[in-house]
Jmol script that loads the backbone (N, CA, C; Angstrom):
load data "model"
ATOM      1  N   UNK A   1      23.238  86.550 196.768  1.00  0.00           N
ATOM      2  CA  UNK A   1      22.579  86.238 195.508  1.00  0.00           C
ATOM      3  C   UNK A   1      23.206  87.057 194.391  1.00  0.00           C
ATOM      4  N   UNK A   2      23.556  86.308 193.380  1.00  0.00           N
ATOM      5  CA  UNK A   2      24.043  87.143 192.372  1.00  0.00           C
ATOM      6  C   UNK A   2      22.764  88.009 191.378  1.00  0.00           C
ATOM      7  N   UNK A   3      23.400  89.117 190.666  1.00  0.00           N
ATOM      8  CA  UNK A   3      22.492  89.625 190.041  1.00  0.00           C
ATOM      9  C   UNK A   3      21.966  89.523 188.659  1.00  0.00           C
ATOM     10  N   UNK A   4      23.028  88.523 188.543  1.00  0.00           N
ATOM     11  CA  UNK A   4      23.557  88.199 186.762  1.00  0.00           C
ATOM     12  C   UNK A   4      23.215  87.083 186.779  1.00  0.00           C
ATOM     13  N   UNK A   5      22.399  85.672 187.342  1.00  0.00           N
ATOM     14  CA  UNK A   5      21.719  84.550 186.952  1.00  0.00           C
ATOM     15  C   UNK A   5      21.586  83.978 185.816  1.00  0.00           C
ATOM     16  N   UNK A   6      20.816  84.743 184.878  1.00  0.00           N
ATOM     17  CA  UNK A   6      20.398  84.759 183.848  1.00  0.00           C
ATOM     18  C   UNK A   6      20.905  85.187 182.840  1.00  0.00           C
ATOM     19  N   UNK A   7      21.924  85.422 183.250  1.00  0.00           N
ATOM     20  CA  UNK A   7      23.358  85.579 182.058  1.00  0.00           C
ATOM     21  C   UNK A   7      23.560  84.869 181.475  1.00  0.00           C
ATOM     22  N   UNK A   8      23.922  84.343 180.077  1.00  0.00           N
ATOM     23  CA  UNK A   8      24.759  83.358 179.521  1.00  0.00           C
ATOM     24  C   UNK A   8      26.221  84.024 178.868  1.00  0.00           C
ATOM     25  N   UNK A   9      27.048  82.964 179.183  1.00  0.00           N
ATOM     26  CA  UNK A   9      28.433  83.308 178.659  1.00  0.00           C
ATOM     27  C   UNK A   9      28.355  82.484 177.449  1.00  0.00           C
ATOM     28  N   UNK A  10      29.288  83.385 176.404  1.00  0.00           N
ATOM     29  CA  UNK A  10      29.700  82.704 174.992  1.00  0.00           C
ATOM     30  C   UNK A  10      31.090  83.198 175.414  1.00  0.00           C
ATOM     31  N   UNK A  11      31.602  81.956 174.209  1.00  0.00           N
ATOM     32  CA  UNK A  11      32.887  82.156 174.175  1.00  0.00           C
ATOM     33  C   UNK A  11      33.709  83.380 173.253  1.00  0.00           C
ATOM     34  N   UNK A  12      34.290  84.043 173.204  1.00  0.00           N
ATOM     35  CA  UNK A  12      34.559  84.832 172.267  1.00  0.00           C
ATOM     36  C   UNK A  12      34.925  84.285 170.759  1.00  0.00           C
ATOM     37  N   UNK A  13      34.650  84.865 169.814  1.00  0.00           N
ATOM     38  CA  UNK A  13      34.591  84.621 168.299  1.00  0.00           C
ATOM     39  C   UNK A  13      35.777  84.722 167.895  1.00  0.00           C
ATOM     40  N   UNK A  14      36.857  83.719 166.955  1.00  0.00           N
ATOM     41  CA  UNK A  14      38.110  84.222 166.683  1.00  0.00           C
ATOM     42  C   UNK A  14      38.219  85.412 165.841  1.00  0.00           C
ATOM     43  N   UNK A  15      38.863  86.266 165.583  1.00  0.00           N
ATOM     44  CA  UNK A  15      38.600  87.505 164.814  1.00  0.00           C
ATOM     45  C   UNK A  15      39.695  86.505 163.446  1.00  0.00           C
ATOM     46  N   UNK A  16      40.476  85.858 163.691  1.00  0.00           N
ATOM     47  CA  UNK A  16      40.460  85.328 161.892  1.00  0.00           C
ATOM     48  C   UNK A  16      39.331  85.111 161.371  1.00  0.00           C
ATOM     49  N   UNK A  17      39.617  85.902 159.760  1.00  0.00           N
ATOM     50  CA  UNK A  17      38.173  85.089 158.755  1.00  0.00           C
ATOM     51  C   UNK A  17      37.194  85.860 158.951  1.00  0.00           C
ATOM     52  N   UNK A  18      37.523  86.665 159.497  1.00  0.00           N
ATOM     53  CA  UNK A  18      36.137  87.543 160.146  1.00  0.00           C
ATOM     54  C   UNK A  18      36.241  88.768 158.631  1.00  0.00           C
ATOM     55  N   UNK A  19      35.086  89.173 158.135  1.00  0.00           N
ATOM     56  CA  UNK A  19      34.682  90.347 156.908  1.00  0.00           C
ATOM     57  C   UNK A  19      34.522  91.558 157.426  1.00  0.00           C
ATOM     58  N   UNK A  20      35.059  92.288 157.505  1.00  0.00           N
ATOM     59  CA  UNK A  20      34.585  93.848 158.217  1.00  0.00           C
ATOM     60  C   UNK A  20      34.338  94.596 156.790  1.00  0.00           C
ATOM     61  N   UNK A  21      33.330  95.379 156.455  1.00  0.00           N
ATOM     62  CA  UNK A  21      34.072  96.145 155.389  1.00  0.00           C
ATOM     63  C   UNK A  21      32.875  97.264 155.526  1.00  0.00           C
ATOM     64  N   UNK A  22      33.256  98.532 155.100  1.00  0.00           N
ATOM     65  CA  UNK A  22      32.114  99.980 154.987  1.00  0.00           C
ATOM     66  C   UNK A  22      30.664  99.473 154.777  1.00  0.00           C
ATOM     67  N   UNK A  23      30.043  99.766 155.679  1.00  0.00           N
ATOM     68  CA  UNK A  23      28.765  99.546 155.107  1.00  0.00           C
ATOM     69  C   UNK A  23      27.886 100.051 154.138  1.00  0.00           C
ATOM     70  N   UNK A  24      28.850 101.115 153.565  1.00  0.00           N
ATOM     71  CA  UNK A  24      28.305 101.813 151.918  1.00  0.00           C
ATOM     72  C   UNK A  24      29.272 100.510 150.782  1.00  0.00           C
ATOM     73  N   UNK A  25      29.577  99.898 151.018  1.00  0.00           N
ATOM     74  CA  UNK A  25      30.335  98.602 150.293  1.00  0.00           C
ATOM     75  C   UNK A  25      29.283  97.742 150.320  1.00  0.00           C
ATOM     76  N   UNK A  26      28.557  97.272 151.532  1.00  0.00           N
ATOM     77  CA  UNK A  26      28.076  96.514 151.671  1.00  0.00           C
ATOM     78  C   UNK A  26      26.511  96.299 150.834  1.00  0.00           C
ATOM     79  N   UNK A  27      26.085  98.016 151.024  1.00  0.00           N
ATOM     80  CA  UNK A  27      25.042  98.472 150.844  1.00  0.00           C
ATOM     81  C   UNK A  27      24.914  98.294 149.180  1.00  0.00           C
ATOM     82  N   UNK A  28      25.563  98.954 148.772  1.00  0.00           N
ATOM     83  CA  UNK A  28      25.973  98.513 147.349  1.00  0.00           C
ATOM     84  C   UNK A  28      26.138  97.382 146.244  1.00  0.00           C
ATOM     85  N   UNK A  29      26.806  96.534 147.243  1.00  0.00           N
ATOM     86  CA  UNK A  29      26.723  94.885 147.114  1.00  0.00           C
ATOM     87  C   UNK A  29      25.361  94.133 146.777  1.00  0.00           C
ATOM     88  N   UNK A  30      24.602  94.611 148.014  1.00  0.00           N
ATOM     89  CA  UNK A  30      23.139  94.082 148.066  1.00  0.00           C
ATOM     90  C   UNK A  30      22.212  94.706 147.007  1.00  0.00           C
ATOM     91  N   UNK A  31      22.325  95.698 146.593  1.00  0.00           N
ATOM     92  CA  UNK A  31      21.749  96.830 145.718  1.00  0.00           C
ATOM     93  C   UNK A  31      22.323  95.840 144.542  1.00  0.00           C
ATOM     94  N   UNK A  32      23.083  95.778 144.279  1.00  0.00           N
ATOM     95  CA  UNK A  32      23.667  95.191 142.923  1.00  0.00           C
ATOM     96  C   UNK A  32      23.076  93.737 143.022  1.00  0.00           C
ATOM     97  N   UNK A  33      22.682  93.244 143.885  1.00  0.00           N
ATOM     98  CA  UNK A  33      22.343  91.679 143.746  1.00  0.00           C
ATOM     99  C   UNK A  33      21.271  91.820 142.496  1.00  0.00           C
ATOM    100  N   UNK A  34      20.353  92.352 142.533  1.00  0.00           N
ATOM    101  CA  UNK A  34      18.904  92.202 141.825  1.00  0.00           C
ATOM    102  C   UNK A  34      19.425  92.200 140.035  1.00  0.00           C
ATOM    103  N   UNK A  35      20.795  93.067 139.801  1.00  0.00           N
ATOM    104  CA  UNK A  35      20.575  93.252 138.467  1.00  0.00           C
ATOM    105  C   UNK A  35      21.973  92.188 137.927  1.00  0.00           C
ATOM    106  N   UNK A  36      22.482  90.942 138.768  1.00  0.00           N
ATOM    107  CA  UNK A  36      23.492  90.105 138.640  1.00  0.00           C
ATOM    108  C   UNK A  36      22.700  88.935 138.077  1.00  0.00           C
ATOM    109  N   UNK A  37      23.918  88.804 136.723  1.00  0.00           N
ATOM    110  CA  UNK A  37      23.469  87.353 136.115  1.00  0.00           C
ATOM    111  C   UNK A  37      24.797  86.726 136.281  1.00  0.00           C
ATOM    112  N   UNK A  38      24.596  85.782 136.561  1.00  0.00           N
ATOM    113  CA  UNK A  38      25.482  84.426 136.818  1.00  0.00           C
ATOM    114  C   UNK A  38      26.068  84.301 135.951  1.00  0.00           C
ATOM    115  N   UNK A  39      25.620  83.733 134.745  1.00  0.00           N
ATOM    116  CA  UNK A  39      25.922  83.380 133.247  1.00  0.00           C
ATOM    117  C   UNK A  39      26.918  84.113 133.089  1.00  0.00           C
ATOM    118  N   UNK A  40      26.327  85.630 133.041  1.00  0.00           N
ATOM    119  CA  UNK A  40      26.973  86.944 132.367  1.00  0.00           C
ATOM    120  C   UNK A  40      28.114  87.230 133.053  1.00  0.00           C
ATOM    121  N   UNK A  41      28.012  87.445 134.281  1.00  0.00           N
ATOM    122  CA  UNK A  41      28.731  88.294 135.213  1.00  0.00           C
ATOM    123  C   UNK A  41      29.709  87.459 135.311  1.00  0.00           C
ATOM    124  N   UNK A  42      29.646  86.057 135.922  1.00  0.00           N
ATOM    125  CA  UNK A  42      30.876  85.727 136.853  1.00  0.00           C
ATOM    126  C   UNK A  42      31.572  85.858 135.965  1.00  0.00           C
ATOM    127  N   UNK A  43      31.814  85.002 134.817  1.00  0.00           N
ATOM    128  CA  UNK A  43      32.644  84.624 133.896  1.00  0.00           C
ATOM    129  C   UNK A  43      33.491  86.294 133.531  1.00  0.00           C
ATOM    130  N   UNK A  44      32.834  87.662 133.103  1.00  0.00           N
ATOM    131  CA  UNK A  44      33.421  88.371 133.013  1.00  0.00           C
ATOM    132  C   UNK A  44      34.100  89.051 134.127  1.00  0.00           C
ATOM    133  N   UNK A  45      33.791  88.837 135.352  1.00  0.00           N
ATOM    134  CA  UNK A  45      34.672  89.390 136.207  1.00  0.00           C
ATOM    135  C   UNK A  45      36.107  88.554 136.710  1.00  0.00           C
ATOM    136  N   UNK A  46      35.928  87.178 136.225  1.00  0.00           N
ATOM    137  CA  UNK A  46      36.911  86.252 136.778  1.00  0.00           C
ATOM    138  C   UNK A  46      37.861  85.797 135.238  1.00  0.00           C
ATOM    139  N   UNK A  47      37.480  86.628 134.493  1.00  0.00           N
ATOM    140  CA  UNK A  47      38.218  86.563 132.935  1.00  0.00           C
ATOM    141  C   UNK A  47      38.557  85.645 132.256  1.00  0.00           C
ATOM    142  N   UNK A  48      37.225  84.757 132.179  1.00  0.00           N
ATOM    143  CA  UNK A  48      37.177  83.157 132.170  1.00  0.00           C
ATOM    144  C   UNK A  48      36.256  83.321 130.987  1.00  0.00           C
ATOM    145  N   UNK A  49      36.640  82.394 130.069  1.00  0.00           N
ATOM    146  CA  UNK A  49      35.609  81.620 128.733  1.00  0.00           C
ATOM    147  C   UNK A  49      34.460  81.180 129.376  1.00  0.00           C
ATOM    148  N   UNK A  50      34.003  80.522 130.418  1.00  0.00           N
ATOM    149  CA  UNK A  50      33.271  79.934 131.212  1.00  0.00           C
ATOM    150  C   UNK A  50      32.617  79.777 132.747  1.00  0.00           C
ATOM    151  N   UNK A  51      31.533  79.621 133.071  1.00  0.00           N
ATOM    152  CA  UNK A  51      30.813  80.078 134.531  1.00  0.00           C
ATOM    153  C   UNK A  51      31.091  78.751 135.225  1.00  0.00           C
ATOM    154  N   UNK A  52      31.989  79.070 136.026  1.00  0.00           N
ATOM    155  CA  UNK A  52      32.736  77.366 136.562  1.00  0.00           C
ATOM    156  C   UNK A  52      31.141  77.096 137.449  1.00  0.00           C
ATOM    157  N   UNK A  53      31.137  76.080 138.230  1.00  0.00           N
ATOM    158  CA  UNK A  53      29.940  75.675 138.829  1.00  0.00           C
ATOM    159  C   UNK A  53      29.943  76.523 140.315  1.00  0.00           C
ATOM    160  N   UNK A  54      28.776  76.504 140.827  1.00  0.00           N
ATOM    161  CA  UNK A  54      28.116  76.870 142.077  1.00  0.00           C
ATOM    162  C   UNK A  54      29.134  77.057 143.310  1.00  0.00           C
ATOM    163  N   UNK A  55      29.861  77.805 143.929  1.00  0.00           N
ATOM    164  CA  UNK A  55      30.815  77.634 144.803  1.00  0.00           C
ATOM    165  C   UNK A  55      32.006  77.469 144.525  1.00  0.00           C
ATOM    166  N   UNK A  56      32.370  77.208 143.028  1.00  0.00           N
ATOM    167  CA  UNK A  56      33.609  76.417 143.077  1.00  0.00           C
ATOM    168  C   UNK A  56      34.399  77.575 142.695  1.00  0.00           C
ATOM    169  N   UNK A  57      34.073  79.027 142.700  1.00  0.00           N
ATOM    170  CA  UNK A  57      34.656  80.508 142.612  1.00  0.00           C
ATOM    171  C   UNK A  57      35.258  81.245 144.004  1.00  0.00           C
ATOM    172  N   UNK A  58      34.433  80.742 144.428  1.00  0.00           N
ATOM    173  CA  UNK A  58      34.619  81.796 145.738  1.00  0.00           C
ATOM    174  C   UNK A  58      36.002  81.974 146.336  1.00  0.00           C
ATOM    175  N   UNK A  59      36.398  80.944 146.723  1.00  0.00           N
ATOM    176  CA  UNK A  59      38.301  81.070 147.120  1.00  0.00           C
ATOM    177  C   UNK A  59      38.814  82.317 146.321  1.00  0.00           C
ATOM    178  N   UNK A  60      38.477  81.914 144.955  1.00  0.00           N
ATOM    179  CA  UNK A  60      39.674  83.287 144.322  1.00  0.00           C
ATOM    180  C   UNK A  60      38.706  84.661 144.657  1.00  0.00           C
ATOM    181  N   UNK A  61      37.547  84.458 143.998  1.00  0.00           N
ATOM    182  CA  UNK A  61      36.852  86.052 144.695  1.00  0.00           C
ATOM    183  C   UNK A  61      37.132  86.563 145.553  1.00  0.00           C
ATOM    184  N   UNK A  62      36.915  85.708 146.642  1.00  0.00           N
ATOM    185  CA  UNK A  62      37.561  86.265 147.901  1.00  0.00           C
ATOM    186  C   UNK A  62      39.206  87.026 148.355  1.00  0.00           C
ATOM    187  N   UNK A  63      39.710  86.104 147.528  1.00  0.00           N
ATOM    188  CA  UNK A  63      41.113  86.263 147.353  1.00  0.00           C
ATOM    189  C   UNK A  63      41.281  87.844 146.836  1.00  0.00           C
ATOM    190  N   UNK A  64      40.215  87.826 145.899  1.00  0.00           N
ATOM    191  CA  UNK A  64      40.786  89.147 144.893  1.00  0.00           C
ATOM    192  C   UNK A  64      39.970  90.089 145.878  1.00  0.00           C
ATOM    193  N   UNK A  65      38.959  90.399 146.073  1.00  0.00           N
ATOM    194  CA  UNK A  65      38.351  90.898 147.072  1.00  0.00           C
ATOM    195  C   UNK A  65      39.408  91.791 148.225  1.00  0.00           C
ATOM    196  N   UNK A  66      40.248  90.616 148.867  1.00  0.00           N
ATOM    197  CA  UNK A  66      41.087  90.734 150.340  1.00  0.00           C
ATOM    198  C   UNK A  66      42.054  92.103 149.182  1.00  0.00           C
ATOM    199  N   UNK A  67      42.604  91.686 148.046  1.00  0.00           N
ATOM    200  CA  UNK A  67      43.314  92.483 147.165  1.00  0.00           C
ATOM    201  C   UNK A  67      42.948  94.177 147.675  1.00  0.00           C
ATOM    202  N   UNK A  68      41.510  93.578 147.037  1.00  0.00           N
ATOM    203  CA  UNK A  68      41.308  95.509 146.745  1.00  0.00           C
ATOM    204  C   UNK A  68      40.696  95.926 148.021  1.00  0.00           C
ATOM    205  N   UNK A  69      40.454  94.836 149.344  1.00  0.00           N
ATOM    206  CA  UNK A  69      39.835  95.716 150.218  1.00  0.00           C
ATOM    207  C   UNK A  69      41.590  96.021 150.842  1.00  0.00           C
ATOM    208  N   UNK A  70      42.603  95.399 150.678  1.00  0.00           N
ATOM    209  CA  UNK A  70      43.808  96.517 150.986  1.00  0.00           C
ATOM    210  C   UNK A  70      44.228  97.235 150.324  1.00  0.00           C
ATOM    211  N   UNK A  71      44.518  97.242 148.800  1.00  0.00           N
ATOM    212  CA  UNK A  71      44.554  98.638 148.309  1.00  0.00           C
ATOM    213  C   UNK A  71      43.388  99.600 148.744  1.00  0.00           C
ATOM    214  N   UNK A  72      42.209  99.179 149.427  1.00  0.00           N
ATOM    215  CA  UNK A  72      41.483 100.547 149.893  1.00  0.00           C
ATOM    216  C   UNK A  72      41.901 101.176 150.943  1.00  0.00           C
ATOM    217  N   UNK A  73      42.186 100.120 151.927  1.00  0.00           N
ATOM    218  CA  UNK A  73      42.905 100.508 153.386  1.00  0.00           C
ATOM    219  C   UNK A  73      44.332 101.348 153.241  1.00  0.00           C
ATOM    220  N   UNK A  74      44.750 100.890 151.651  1.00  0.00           N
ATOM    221  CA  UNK A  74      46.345 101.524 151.800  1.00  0.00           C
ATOM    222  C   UNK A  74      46.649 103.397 151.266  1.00  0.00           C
ATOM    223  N   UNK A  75      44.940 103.090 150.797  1.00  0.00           N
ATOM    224  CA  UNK A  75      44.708 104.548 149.713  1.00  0.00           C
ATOM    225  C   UNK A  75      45.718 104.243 148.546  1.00  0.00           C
ATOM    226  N   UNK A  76      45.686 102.863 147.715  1.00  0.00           N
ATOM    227  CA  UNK A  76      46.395 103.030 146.700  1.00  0.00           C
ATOM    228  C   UNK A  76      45.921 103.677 145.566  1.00  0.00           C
ATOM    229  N   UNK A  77      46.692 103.995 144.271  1.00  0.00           N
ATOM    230  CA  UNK A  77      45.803 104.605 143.384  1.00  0.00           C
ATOM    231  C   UNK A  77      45.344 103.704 142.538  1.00  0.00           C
ATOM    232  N   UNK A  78      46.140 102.385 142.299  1.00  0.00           N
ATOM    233  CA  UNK A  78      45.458 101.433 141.922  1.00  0.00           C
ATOM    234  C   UNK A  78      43.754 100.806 142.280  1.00  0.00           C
ATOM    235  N   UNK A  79      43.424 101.750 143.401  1.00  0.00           N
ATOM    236  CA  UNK A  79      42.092 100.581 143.934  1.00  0.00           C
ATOM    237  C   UNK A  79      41.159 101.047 142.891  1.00  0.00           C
ATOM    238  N   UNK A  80      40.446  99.678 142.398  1.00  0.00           N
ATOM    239  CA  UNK A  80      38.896 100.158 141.980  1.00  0.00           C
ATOM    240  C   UNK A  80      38.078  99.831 142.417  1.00  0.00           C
ATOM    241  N   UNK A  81      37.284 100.816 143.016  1.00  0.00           N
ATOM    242  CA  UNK A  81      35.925 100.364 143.718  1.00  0.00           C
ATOM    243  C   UNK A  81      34.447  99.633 143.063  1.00  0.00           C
ATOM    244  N   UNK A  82      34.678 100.025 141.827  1.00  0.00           N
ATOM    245  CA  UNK A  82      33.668  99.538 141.027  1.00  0.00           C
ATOM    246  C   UNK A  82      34.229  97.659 140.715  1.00  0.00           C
ATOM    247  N   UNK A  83      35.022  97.585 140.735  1.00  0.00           N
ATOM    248  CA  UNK A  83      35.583  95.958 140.754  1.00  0.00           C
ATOM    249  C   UNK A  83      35.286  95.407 142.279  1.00  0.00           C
ATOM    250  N   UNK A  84      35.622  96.359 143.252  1.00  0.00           N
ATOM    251  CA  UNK A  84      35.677  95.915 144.258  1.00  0.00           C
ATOM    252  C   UNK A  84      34.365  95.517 144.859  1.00  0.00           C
ATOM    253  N   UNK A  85      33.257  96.772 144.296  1.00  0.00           N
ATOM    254  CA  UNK A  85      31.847  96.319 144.590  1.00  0.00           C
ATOM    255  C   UNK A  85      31.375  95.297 143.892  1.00  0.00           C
ATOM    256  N   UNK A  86      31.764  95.065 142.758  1.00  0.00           N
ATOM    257  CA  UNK A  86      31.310  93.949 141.722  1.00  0.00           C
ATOM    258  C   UNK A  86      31.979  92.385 142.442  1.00  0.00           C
ATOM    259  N   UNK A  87      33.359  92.516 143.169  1.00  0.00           N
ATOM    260  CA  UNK A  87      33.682  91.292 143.852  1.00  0.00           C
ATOM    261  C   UNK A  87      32.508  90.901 144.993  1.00  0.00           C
ATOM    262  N   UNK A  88      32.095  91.773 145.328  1.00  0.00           N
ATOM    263  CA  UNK A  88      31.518  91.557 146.825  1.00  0.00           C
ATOM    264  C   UNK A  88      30.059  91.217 146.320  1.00  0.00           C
ATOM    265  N   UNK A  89      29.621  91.673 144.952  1.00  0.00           N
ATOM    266  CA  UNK A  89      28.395  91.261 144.379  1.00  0.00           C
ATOM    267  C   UNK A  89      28.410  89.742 144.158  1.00  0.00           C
ATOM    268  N   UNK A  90      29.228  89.781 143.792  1.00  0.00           N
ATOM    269  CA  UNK A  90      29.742  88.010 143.331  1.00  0.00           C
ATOM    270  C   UNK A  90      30.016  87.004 144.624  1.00  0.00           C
ATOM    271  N   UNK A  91      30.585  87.703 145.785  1.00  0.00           N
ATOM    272  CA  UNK A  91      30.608  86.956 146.671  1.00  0.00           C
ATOM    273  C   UNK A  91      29.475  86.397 147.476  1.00  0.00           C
ATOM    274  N   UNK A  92      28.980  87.754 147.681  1.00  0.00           N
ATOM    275  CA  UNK A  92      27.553  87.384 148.225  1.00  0.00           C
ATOM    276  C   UNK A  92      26.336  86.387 146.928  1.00  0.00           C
ATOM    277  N   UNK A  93      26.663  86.347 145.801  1.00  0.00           N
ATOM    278  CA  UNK A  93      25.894  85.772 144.830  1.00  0.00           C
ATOM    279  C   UNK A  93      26.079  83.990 145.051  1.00  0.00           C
ATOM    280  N   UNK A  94      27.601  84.423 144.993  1.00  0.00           N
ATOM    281  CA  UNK A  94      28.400  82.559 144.739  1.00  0.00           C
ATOM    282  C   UNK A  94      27.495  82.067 146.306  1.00  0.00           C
ATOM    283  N   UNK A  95      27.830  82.691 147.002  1.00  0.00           N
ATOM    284  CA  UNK A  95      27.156  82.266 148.360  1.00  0.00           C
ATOM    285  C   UNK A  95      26.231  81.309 148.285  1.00  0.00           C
ATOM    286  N   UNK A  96      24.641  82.626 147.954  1.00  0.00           N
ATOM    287  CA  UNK A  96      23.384  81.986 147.817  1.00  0.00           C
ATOM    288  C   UNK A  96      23.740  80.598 147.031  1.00  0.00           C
ATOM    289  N   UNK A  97      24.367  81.239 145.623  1.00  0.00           N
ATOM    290  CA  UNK A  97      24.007  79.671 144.971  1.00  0.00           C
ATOM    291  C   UNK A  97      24.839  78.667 144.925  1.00  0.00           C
ATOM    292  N   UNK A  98      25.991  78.182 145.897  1.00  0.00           N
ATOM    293  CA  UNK A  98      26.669  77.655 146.337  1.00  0.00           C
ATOM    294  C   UNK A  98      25.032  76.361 147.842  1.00  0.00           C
ATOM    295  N   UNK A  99      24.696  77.229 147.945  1.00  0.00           N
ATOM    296  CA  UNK A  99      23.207  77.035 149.256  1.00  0.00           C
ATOM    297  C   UNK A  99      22.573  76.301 148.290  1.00  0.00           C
ATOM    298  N   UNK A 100      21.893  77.126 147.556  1.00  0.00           N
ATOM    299  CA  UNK A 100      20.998  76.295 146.418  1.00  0.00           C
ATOM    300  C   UNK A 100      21.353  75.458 146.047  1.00  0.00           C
ATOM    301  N   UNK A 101      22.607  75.137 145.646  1.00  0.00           N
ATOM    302  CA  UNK A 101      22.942  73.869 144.412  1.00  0.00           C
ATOM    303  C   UNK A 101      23.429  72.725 145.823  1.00  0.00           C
ATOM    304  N   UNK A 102      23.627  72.973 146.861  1.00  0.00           N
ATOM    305  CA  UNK A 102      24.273  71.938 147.750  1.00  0.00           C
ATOM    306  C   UNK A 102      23.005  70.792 147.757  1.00  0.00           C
ATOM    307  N   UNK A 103      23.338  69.318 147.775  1.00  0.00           N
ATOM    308  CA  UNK A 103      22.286  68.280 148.085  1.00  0.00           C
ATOM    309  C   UNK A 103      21.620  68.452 149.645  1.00  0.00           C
ATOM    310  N   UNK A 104      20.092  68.818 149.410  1.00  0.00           N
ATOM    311  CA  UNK A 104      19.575  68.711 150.830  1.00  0.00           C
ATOM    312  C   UNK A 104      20.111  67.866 151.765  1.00  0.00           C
ATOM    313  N   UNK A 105      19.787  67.948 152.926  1.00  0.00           N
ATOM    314  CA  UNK A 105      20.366  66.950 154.152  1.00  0.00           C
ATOM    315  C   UNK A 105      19.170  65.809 154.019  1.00  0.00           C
ATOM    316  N   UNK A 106      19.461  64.804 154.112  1.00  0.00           N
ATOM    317  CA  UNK A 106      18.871  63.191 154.211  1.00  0.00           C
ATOM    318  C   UNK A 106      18.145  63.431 155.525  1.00  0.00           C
ATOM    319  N   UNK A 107      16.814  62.942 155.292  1.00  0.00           N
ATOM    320  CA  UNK A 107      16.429  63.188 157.251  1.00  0.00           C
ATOM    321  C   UNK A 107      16.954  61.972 157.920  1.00  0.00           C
ATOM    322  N   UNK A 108      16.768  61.646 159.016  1.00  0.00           N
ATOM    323  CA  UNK A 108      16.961  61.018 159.838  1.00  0.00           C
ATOM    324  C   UNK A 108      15.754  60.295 160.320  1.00  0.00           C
ATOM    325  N   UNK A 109      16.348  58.962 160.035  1.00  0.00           N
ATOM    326  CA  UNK A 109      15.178  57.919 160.481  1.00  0.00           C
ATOM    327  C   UNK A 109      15.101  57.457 161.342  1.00  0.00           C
TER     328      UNK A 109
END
end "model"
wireframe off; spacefill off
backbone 0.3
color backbone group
């Protein structure tokens, strides 16, 4: 009799795409959610005349994001952390309202 029955196997997770980052980054991020305006913010962090729509940011955030989370890894002197926390504010923001603005799912009849 085995002892492990009641085991379930998963498959392992690809580690592409995968976010690792300090959890004082993270912590920070979330802390900053409460005092983020959409309107205000995105547009000045993405150096845009205008707050493009719901989701349709995130690619480059992210993009710029991957930027400064390797100048952190590289110890450049270029990194700024205060941009870098403000990306990750925005990422996690575009998120939610990327969720919000999507058309509910149709039920099924």
């Amino acid at each position: 009799m085995n002892n492990a029955t009641n085991v379930i196997q998963f498959r392992a997770r690809p580690r592409t795409g995968e976010l690792r980052r300090p959890g004082t980054l993270i912590r920070a991020a979330r802390e900053g959610q409460r005092g983020w305006r959409r309107d205000r913010d995105l547009p000045r962090l993405l150096h845009s005349d205008r707050c493009p729509a719901p989701g349709m940011a995130l690619s480059r955030l992210r993009a710029e994001e991957q930027i400064q989370n390797d100048m952190r890894l590289e110890k450049l002197a270029e990194y700024d952390i205060k941009r870098h926390v403000l990306l990750v504010i925005a990422i996690l923001a575009e998120m939610r309202a990327a969720i919000a603005a999507a058309p509910p799912a149709s039920a099924a009849i």
